[in-house]
C-alpha positions, -999 to 999 in steps of 0.1 A, spaced: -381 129 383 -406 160 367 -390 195 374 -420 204 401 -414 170 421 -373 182 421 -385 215 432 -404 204 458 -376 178 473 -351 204 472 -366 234 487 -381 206 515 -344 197 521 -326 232 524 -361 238 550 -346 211 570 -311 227 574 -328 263 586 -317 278 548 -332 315 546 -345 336 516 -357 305 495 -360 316 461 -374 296 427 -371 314 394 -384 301 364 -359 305 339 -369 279 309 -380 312 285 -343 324 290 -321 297 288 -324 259 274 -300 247 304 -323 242 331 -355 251 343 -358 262 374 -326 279 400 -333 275 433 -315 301 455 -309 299 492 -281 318 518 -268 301 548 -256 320 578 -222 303 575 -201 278 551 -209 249 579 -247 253 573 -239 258 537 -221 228 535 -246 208 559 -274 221 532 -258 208 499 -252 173 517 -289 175 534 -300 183 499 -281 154 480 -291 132 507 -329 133 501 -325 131 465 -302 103 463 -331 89 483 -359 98 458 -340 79 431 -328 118 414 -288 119 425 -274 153 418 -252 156 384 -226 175 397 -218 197 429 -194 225 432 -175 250 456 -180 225 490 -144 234 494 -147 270 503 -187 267 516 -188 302 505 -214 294 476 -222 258 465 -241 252 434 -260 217 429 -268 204 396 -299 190 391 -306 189 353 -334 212 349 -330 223 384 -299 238 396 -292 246 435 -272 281 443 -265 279 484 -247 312 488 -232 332 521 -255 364 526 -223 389 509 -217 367 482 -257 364 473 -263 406 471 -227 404 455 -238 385 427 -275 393 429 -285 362 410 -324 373 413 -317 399 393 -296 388 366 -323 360 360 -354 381 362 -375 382 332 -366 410 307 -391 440 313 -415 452 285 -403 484 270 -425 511 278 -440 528 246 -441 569 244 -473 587 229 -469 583 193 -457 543 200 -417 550 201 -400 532 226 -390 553 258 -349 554 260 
């Protein structure tokens, strides 16, 4: 399945469930891994758990089964592998915690000062 069609299914599934704070970051300049993370919180580990199966559901159903799944166990923050998609469903505290936005973001451009020297 292309990368946008995963996308697409997956955020569609975590809508189903009530997830909050969808967020898709394109990531293939930074990393050869995957593509695209897909970051969502749930208000507790029963949604988050209710999530990753809603999610594994539908795509077992578009022919694209997950790869792998991890931390159902504690529900705290389950991550679902896609391939060139990967799934973080985190609890609200563990998601600022981690701040996975950020630690993906793009890197800035360096600003320049007069006289073109980079700014410290």
């Amino acid at each position: 399945m292309r990368v946008d069609k995963l996308v697409k299914v997956a955020v569609a599934a975590l809508e189903d469930i009530k997830a909050r704070d969808i967020v898709v970051l394109d990531v293939k300049r930074l990393t050869a891994m995957f593509d695209k993370i897909i970051i969502a919180s749930a208000d507790s580990t029963r949604q988050s758990r209710a999530l990753a199966r809603n999610l594994q559901d539908k795509l077992k159903a578009q022919g694209a089964p997950p790869r792998g799944v991890e931390g159902e166990q504690s529900g705290e923050w389950i991550l679902v592998d896609l391939g060139a998609v990967v799934v973080h469903i985190m609890q609200p505290v563990v998601r600022r915690y981690y701040n996975l936005e950020e630690l993906w973001a793009p890197p800035r451009p360096k600003r320049r000062r007069p006289g073109g020297r980079p700014a410290a």
